[in-house]
N, C-alpha and C positions, 0 to 999 in steps of 0.2 A: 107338805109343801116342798120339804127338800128335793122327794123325790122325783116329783110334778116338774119342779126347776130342771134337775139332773137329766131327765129324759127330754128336754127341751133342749137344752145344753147339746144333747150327743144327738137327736133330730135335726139343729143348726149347724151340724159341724157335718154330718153325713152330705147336709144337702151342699155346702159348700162346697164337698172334695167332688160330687154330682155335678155341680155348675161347672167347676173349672173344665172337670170331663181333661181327657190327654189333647196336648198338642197336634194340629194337625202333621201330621208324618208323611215328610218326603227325603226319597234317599235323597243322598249324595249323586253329583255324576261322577262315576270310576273311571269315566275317560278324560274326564280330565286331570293331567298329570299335579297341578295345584293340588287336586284333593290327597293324594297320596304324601306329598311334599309336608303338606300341613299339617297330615294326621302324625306323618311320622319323625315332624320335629314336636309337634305340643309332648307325644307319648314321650317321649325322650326327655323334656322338660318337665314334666308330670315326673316320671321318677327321679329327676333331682331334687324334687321341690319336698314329695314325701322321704327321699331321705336325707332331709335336714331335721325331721323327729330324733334321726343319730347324733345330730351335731346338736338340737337342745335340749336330750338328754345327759349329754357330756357334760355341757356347761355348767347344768345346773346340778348334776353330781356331784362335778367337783368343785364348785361355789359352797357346799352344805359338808355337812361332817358325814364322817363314815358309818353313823348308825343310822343314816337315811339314806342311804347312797342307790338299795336294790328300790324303793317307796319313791324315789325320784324316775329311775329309771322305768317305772311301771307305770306311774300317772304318764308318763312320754308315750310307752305302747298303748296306751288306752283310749290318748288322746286319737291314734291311730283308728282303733279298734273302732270306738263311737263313730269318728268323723267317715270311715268306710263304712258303716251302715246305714246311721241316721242321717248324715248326709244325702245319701240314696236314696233313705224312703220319706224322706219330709225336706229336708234344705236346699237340697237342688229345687225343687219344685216351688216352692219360693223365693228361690232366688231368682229367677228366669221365668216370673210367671208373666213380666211384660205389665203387670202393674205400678199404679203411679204410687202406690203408697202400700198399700199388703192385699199381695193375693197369693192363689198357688195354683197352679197349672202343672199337671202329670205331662213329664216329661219323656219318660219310657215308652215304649209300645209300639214304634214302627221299625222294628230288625233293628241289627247292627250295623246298618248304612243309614241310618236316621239322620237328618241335619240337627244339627244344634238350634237355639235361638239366638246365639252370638254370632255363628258364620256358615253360610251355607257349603261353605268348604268342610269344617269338622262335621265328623261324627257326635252323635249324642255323648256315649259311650267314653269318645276319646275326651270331650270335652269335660264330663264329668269326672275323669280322673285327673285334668287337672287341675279344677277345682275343689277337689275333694283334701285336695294337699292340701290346702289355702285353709280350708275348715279346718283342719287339725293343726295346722300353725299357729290360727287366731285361737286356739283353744288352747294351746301349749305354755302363752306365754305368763299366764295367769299362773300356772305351776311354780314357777321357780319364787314369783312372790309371793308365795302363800304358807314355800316352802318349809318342813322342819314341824308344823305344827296342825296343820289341818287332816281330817279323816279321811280314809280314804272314800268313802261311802259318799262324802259329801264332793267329795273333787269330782266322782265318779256320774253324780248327781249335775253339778255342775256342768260337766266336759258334754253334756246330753243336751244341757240347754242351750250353751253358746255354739254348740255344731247345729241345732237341726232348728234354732230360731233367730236369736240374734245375730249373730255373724250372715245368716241369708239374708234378712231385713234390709242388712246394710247393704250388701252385695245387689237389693233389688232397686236401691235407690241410687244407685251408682252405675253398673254396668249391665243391667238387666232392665233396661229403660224406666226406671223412676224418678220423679219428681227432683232428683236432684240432676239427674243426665237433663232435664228437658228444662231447667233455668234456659232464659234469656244469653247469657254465657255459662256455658257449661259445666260443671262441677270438673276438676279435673286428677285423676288418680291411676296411672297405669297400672299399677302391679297391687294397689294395697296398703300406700302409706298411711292411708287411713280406714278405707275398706280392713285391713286384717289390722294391721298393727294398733290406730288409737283404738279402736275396737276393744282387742284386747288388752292393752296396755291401760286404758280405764278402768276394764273389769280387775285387772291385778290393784290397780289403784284402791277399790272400792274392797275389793278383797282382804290386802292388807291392812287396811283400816279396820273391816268391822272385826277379823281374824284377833288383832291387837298384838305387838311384837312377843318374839318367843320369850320362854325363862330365861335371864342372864341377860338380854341383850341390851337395855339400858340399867345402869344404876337407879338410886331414889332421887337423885335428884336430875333423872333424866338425862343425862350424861352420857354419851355412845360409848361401849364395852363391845369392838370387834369381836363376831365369831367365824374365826377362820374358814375357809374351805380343807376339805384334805387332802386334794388331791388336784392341784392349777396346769400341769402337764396334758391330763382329760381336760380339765375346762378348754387348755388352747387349742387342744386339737377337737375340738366340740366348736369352736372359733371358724378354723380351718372348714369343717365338714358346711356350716353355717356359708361361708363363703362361696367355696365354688357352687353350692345349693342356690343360691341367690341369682344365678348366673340363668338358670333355667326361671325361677321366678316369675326375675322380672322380663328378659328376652321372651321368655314362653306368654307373657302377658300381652305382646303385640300378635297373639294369634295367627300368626301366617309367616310361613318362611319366606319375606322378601328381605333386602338387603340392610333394613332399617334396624336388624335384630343387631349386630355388628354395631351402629352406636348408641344403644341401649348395653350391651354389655359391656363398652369402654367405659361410658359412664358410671354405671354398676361400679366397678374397678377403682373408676377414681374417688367417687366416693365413700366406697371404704376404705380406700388409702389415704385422703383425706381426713375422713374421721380418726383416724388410728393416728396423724399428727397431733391435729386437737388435742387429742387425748392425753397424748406424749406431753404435747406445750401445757397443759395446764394441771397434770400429775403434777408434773417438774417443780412449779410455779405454787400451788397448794401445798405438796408434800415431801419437796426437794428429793424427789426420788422416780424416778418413769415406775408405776404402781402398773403389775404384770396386770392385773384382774381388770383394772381402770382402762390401759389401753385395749386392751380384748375386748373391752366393751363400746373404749371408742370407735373401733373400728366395725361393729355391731351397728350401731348409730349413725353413723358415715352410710350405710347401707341399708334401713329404716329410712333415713331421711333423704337420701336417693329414689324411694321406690316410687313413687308418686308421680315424679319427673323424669325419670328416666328419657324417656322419648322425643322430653322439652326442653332441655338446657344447653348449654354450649358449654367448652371444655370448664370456662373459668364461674361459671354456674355453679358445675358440678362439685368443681375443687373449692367453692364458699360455704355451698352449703354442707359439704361432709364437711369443712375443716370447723364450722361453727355448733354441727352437733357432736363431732368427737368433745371439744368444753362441754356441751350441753349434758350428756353422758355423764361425764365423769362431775362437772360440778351440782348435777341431779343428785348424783348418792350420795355427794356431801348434806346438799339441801333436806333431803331425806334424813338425815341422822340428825341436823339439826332440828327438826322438829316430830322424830319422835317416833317414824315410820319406818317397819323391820320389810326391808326387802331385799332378802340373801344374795341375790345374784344381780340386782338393779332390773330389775325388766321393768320397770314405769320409767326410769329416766331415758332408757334406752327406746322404748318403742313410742309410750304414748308421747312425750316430753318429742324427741328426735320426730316421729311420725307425725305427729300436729307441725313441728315447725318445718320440714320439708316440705309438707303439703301448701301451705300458709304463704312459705317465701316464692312459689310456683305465682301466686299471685306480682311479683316484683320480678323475679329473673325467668319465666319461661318466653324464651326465642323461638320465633316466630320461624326463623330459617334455619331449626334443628330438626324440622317438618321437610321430605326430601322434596313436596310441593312450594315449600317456601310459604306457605299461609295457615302455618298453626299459630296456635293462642300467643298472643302479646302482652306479656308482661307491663306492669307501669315503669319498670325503667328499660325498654325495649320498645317504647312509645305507644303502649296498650294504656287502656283508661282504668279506672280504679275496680272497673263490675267484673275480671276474674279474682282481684282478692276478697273482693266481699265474695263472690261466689267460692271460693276456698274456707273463708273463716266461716262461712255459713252451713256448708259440709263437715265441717271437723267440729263444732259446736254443736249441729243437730246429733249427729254418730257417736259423738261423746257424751250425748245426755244421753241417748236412748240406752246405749251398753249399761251407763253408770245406773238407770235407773230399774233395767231388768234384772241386772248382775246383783245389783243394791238388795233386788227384794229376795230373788233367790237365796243372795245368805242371810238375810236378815231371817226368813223362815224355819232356813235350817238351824242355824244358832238358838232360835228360840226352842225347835224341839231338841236341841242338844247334839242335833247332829254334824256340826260344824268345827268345834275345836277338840284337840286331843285333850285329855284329863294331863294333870301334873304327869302322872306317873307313867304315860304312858310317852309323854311327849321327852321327859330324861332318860328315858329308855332307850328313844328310838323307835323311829317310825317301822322299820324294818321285822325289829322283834315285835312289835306292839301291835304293829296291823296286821304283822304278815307271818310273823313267825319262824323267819327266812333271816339272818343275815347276809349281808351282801360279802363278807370276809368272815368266812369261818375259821381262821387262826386267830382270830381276834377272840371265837370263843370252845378255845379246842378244849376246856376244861369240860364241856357240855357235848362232846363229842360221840360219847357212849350212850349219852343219855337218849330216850326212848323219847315218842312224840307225848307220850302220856305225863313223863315225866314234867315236861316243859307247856304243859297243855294251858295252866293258869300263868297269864304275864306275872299276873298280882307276887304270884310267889316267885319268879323268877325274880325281880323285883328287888324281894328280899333277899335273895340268894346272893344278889350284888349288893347288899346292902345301898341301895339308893332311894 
């Protein structure tokens, strides 16, 4: 019977990728100078976007202690890795299959002058690089919350699902004509604030939860016991690289080099300048001290909760909503410690927390004459009616259940075959030695210097050798 199933199973999925068959293919026209303009600002955007993998590898290195530090930096490249392949050969292809709820349509196959589905200016090609960034972002940010204690097996497991299923799903229902684009008033998301960020800011939610905080990090009676980063110099220039990366983002998100790219990335700017006050005013305010980590992250937040809007707000839009998710940021990871949730570098308060409420507030401040036609979406305090914030809360509610409940069973599976959290020993060791066998600072352990690979082949006895 299994098998009878099983060969059914893989005859319904053949015939599926048979039905979608590849996208009809027509070039580009190369005489027109648009097509050149556009290809060679998105590619330009596309590589700032993929490298901000450098800027949330930083952050999240140096959010964690030093014997996770290379185990950090390698879940960042792999996010890479994954989201350059399987992106390729499955999530592009559902993201853009043009269905109202899931389909997949091959998008390859007519040359390297192929149009897109989003514009018949880009290429296939160019388009998919960059979005391909956007998959390894929404996969990245689960990392840093998971961090310090989960397998790599299973992150790696992981990084496979949210690149080449989830994170398209979402993208199909948003800006690949789905169900949520064809509402009555439209779902509204430039760059992602809920497309990539709730997305994965959920999945890091659902993660850290079923994960369960690391050793040490609360007392018995529940109690928050800070563990440091070891290194905040990396985290702020992981801050920095994050920044100007957002520039290409969210600009490269209006698809076409016309003039409208200019204020999208003023906005960009201000609100992550904004955020990084927030952040500032209510360290101060909480912990009578501007907390480095805090504002780094409010200004993280500030630009999360920008992305969404970029292309719909006016100056003092821009400067409310970063200035109210920089608080949001920073009094997230409060919120979090008070009940109980280990998330080393804040990514839920920062993305999903930030990301839902910049999305959300689009519903109240998006200006109609930040549009250069002067007839985009109208907010309800802009004299629009109340059907773009339900159509906002209705977006960020659907994309948050659906991550939470694919991401939910993902780890729920692994954990039960064991494949999900590290053992004690191997988790006070260190993700570095324990997975990898590599530290990321070898004068940390130059006493093991001479020592052969055989030597050091069983963690177990390494282990002992430190007595830990």
């Amino acid at each position: 019977m299994k098998s009878k199933l099983t060969r059914v199973a893989l005859l319904a999925a053949a015939g599926l990728v048979l039905a979608a068959g590849p996208a009809a293919a027509e070039p580009v026209d190369i005489t027109n100078p648009r097509v050149f303009a556009d290809n060679a600002f998105i590619l330009i955007c596309g590589v700032l976007v993929v490298f901000m993998q450098a800027g949330f590898a930083m952050v999240e290195a140096g959010l964690t202690r030093a014997k996770n530090a290379a185990h950090m930096m390698l879940k960042n490249l792999m996010d890479f890795i994954v989201g350059a392949t399987g992106f390729a050969l499955i999530g592009y292809h559902i993201a853009f299959s043009g269905a109202q709820y899931v389909g997949f349509t091959w998008q390859w196959g007519g040359g390297p002058l192929e149009q897109s589905a989003a514009s018949p200016f880009l290429t296939v090609p160019v388009h998919y690089f960059f979005n391909m960034g956007f998959a390894a972002a929404a996969a990245t940010i689960v990392s840093g919350a998971v961090a310090e204690r989960v397998q790599f097996r299973a992150y790696f497991t992981y990084a496979i699902g949210i690149s080449t299923l989830v994170y398209p799903l979402a993208v199909s229902w948003v800006w690949g004509g789905g169900w949520l684009s064809q509402m009555e008033t439209p779902f509204l998301d430039l760059a992602g604030g809920t497309v990539v960020h709730v997305t994965g800011g959920m999945a890091a939610l659902v993660g850290a939860l079923i994960l369960g905080p690391r050793i040490g990090r609360f007392d018995e009676n529940g109690d928050s016991i800070p563990i440091p980063g070891h290194n905040l110099p990396m985290a702020i220039l992981g801050v920095f690289i994050l920044l100007v990366g957002w520039f290409g983002f969210n600009a490269g998100s209006v698809l076409t080099a016309d003039l409208s790219i200019g204020a999208v990335a003023a906005m960009t700017a201000i609100g992550g300048g904004a955020g990084g006050i927030g952040a500032t005013i209510a360290s101060w305010l909480t912990l009578k001290t501007p907390d480095v980590t805090l504002i780094g992250n409010g200004v993280l937040g500030g630009l999360v909760s920008i992305t969404a809007g970029a292309a719909n707000l006016s100056l003092f839009g821009a400067l409310l909503i970063g200035l109210i998710a920089g608080i949001i940021a920073t009094n997230g990871v409060l919120l979090l410690d008070r009940v109980g949730i280990d998330d080393p570098v804040g990514a839920v308060p920062v993305h999903l927390m930030c990301g839902a409420f910049g999305t959300i507030a689009l519903g109240f401040l998006a200006n109609p004459n930040a549009v250069a036609s002067g007839d985009g979406p109208a907010g309800f305090l802009y004299g629009g009616d109340i059907s773009l914030l339900v159509s906002q809360v209705t977006g960020v509610v659907a994309i948050s259940a659906y991550s939470a409940l694919v991401i939910g069973t993902m780890f729920g599976v692994m954990r039960s075959i064991g494949w999900l959290r590290m053992s004690v020993e191997h988790e006070m060791a260190g993700a570095d030695l324990a997975e990898h066998a590599t530290p990321a600072y070898n004068e940390d352990f130059v006493e093991y210097e001479d020592a052969s690979s055989a030597d050091i082949a069983s963690i177990d006895d390494l282990l002992e050798e430190l007595s830990i």
